[in-house]
C-alpha positions in Angstrom: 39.6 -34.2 9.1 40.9 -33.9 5.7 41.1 -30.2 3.7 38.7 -31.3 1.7 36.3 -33.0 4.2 36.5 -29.8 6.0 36.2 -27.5 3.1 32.8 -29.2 2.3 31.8 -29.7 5.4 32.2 -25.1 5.2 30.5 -25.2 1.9 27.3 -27.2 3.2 27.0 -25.1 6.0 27.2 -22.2 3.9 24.6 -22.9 1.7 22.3 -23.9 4.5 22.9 -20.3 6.5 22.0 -18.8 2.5 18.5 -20.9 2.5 17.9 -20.0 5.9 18.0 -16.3 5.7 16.5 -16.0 2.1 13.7 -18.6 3.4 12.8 -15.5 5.9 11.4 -13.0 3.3 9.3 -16.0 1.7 6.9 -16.0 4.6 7.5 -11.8 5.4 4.9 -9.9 3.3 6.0 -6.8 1.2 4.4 -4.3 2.7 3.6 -2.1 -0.5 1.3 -5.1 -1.6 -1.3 -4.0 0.6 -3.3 -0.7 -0.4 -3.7 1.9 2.3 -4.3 5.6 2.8 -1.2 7.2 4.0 -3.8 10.4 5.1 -5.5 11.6 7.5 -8.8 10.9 5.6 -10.5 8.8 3.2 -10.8 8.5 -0.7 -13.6 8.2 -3.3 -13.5 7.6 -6.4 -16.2 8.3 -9.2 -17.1 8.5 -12.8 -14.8 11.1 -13.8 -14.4 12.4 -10.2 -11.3 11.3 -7.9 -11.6 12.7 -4.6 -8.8 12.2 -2.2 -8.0 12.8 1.8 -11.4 14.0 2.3 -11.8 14.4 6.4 -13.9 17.9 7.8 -12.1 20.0 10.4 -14.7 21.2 12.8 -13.6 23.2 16.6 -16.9 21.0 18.1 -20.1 19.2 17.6 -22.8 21.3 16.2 -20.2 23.8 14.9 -19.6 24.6 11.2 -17.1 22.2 9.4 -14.7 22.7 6.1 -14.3 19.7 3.6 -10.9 19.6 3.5 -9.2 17.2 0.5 -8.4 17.0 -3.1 -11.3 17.1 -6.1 -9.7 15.8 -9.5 -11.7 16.0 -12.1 -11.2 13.5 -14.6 -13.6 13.8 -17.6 -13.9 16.0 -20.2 -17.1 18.1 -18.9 -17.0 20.4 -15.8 -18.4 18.6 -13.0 -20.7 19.7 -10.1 -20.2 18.4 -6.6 -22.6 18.2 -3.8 -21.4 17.5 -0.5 -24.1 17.2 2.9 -24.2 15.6 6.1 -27.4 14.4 7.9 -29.4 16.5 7.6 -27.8 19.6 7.0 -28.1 21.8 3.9 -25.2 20.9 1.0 -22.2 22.6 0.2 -21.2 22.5 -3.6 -18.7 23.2 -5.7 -17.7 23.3 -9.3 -14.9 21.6 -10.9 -13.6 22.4 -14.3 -12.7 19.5 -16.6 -9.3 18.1 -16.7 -8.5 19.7 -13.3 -8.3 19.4 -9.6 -8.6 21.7 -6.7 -8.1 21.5 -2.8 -11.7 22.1 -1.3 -10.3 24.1 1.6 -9.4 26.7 -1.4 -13.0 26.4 -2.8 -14.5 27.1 1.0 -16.5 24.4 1.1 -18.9 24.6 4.3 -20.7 22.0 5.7 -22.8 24.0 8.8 -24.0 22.0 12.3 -21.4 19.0 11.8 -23.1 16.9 14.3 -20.0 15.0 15.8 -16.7 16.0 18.1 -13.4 16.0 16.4 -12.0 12.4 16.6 -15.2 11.1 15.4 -16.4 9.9 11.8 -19.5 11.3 9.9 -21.6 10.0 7.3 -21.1 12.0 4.0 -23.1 12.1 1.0 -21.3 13.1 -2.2 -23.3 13.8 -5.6 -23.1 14.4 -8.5 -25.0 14.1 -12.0 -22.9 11.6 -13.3 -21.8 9.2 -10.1 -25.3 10.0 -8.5 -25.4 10.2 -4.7 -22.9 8.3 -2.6 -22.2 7.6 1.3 -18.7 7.8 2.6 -17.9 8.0 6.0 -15.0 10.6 6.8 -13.2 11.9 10.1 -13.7 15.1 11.5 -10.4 16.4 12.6 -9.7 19.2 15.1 -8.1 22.9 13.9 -4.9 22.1 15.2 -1.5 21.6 13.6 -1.8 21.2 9.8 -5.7 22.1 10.1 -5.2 25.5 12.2 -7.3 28.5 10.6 -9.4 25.7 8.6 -12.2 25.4 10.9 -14.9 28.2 9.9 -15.2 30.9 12.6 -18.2 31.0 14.6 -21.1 33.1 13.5 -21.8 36.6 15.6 -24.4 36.1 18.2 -27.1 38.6 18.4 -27.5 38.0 21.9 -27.2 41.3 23.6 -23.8 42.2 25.4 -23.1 43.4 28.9 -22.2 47.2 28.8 -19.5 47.7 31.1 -20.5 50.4 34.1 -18.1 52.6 35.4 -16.7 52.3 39.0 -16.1 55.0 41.4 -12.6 55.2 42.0 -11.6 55.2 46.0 -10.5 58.5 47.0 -8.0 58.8 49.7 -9.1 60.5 53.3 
């Protein structure tokens, strides 16, 4: 084989390894085209209202919950926000305009969250402006990033056991 046989024979194959490997990211997606919530818990946006990683952290069913996420509040107005879950009384908060707040700083309650941790719970959020909207959103155990976020539980008024006094044994 001749030099220059050889030498194109080098230069074919060369150009078909390049159109093989740069064929490979034609049919391999880019990732960052596809929206996602890098977060424990979900977003919601409304009129003038952004909120974002909203999830409740809850020790067990029926236990108290705190909304835990970021309100933004995008318009020029303060906003009122109303937060309730089935049946159980609502938690709200005000935002002032142009701002945003963490909701675990504004101690928002939710009482009797009616699932375990690892579940999902219908929420309703409202307000004046983006009226009343369903969202469903994880409860999430106290544990880790959440720990001292779960409310503590309320004192019983169940009576306690009074503590008696035993005889010590005497020696003989």
């Amino acid at each position: 084989m001749t030099t220059r046989a050889a030498s194109a024979l080098r230069l074919a194959g060369l150009a078909a390894a390049t159109l093989t490997v740069s064929a490979c990211g034609v049919f391999s997606p880019v990732q960052t085209d596809y929206p996602y919530i890098p977060a424990d818990g979900v977003d919601l946006t409304l009129p003038g209202l952004d909120l974002r990683n909203i999830a409740i952290v809850s020790a067990e069913e029926g236990a108290a919950g705190t909304l835990i996420g970021q309100a933004v509040n995008n318009a020029a107005e303060p906003v009122e926000i109303s937060f309730s879950i089935e049946g159980g009384q609502a938690a709200t908060t005000s935002l002032p305009a142009y701002s945003g707040e963490g909701l675990a700083d504004a101690k928002v309650r939710l009482e009797a969250v009616p699932v375990a941790p690892g579940a999902m719970v219908q929420l309703t959020v409202a307000t004046r402006e983006g009226g009343q909207n369903l969202v469903l959103v994880p409860v999430l155990s106290p544990e880790l990033y959440y720990e001292g976020l779960a409310p503590s539980p309320s004192a019983t008024t169940s009576p306690s056991a009074t503590p008696t006094a035993t005889p010590s044994p005497t020696a003989s």
